[in-house]
C-alpha positions in Angstrom: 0.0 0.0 0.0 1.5 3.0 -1.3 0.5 6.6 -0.1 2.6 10.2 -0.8 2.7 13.8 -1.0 4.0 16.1 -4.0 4.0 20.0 -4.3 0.8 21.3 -6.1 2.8 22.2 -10.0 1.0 23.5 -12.4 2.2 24.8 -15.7 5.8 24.9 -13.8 4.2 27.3 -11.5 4.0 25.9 -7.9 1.7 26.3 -4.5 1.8 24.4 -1.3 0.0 21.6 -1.0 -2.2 22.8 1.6 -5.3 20.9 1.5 -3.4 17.0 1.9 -1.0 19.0 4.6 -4.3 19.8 6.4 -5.1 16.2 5.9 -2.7 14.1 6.8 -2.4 14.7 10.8 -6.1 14.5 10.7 -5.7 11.1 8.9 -3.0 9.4 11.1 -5.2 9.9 14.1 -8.4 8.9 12.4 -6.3 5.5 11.3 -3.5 4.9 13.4 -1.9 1.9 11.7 -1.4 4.2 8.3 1.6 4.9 10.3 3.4 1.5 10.3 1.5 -0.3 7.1 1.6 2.5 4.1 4.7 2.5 2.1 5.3 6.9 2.3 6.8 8.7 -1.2 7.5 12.0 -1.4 7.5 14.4 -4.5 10.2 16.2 -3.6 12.9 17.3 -0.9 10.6 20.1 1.0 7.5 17.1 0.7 9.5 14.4 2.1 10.4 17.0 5.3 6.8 17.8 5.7 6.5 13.8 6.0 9.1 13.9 8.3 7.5 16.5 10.4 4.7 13.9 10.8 6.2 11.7 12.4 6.5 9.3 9.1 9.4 8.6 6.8 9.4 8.9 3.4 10.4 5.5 1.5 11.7 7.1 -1.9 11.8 11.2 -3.1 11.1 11.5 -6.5 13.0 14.6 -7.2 14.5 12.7 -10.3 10.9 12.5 -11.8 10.9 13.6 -15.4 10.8 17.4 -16.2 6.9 17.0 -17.7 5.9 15.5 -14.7 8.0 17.8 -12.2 6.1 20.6 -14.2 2.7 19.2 -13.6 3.2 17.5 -10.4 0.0 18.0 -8.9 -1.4 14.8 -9.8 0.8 13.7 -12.7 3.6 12.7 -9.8 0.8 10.8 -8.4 0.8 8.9 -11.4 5.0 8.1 -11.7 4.9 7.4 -8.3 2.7 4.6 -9.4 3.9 3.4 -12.2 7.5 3.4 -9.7 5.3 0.8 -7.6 4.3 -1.3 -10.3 8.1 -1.4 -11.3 9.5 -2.3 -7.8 6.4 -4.7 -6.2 4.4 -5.9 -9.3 1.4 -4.3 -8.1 -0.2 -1.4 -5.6 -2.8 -0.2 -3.5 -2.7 3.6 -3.6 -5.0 5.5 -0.6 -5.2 9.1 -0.4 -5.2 10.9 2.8 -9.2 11.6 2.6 -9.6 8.1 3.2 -11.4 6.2 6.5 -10.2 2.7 7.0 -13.1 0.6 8.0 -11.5 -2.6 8.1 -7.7 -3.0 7.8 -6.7 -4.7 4.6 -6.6 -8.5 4.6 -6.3 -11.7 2.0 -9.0 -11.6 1.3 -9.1 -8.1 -0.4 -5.9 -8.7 -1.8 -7.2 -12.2 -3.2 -10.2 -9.7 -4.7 -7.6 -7.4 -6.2 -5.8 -10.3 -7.6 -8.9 -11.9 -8.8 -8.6 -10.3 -12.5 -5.7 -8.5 -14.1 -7.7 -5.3 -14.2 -7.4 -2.3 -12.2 -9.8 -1.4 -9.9 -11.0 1.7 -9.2 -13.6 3.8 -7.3 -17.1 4.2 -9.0 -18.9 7.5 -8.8 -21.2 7.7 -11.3 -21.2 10.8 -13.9 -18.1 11.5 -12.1 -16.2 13.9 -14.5 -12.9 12.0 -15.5 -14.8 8.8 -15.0 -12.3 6.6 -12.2 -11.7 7.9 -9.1 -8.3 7.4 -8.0 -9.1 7.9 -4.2 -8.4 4.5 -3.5 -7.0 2.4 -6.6 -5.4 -1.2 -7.4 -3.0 -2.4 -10.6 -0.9 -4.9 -10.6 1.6 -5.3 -13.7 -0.4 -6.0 -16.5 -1.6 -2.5 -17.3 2.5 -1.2 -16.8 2.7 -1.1 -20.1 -0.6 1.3 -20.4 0.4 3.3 -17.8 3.8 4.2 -20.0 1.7 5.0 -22.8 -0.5 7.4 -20.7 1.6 9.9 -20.0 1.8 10.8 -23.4 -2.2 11.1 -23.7 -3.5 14.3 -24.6 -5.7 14.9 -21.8 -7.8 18.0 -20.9 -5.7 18.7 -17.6 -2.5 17.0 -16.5 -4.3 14.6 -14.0 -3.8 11.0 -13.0 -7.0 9.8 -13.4 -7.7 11.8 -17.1 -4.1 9.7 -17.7 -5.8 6.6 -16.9 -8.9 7.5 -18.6 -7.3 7.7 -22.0 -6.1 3.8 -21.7 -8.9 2.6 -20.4 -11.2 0.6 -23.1 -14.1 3.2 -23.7 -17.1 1.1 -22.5 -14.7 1.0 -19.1 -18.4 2.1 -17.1 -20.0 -1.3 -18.3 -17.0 -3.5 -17.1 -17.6 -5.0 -13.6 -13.9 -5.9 -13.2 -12.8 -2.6 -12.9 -14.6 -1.5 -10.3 -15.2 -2.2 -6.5 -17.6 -3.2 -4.8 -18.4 -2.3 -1.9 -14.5 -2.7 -0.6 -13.9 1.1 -1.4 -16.7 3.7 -1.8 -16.8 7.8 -1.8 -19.0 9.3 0.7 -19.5 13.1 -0.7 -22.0 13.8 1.8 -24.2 12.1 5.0 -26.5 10.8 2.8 -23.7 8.7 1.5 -23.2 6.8 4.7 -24.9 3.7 3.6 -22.5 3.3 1.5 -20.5 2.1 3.9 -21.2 -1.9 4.8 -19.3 -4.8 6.8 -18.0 -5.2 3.6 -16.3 -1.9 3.1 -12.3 -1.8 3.5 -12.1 2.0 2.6 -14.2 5.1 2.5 -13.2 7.9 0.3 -15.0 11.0 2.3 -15.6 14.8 1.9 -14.7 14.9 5.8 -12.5 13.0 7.9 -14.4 13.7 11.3 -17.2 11.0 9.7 -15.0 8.2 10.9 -16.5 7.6 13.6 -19.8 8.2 12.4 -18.7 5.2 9.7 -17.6 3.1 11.7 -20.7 3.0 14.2 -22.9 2.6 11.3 -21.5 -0.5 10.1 
């Protein structure tokens, strides 16, 4: 399970990444064994110290990332840090900060992820670049895809536009891409039922649902 944190680049012209700097505190204490079980990369040098300030320490710094992906960092790193995973493990789970861990990751959701050679995403329909990438598995089978998306023409330099454009185009009609009910997104309280016994991860518009989630289960 991979997680990280990259410097919000656009265009070559760069912010902080304030909103996942907010997020991540708030997510170690709302799921306590992210600390010891997610693999931590870091975009660059002044990321990788912001990890460091969290108490967490940062497995790889990507500050030898291509110049087009430097440029557009924010999510295009996401993406090459991901296609690094597929290249050192064979496969990944990536989980964003915003995420609430319902039930810690087992064999059996592995054995799910395994179960075809697709990825698997999160499904939110009409959402606007069709996956979510909240919380996301590949394994080595699609390696070769990923290479070929960062050279997609996409609308905005974004990880999940990236993935979009190698996707087959009736991608919404194929079960095997998708979860279940392992990982769902929970935009707002009516969302909540989302959430099952069967439910690994919940992508949320607020952290302080956790334990809201959890009792709900």
């Amino acid at each position: 399970m991979i997680a990280g944190l990259y410097p919000y680049t656009r265009g070559g012209a760069t912010s902080p990444p304030r909103v996942t700097l907010a997020e991540i505190p708030e997510s170690l204490r709302v799921n306590p064994w992210y600390r010891d079980r997610l693999l931590v990369l870091a975009g660059d040098r002044p990321s990788a110290e912001h990890l460091r300030g969290f108490g967490l320490h940062p497995a790889r710094v990507f500050d030898d990332a291509p110049l087009e992906v430097q440029r557009d960092a924010a999510h295009k790193m996401k993406h090459w840090m991901c296609r690094w995973a597929l290249r050192e493990f064979g496969e990944f789970l990536w989980v964003d900060w915003d995420t609430v861990s319902l039930t810690e990751p087992d064999e059996a959701l592995w054995a799910r992820c395994r179960s075809t050679p697709t990825p698997r995403f999160i499904r939110i329909p009409g959402y606007w670049a069709t996956v979510n990438c909240g919380v996301y598995y590949a394994s080595s089978s699609w390696a070769e895809a990923m290479d070929a998306s960062f050279e997609a023409v996409v609308e905005e330099p974004n990880d999940e536009l990236l993935w979009r454009a190698v996707l087959p185009q009736d991608v919404v009609d194929k079960h095997e891409f998708w979860w279940d009910e392992e990982a769902v997104h929970v935009q707002t309280p009516q969302d909540f039922h989302r959430v099952t016994n069967a439910t690994y991860f919940a992508h949320v518009k607020q952290l302080g649902w956790a334990d809201v989630l959890r009792r709900s289960r």
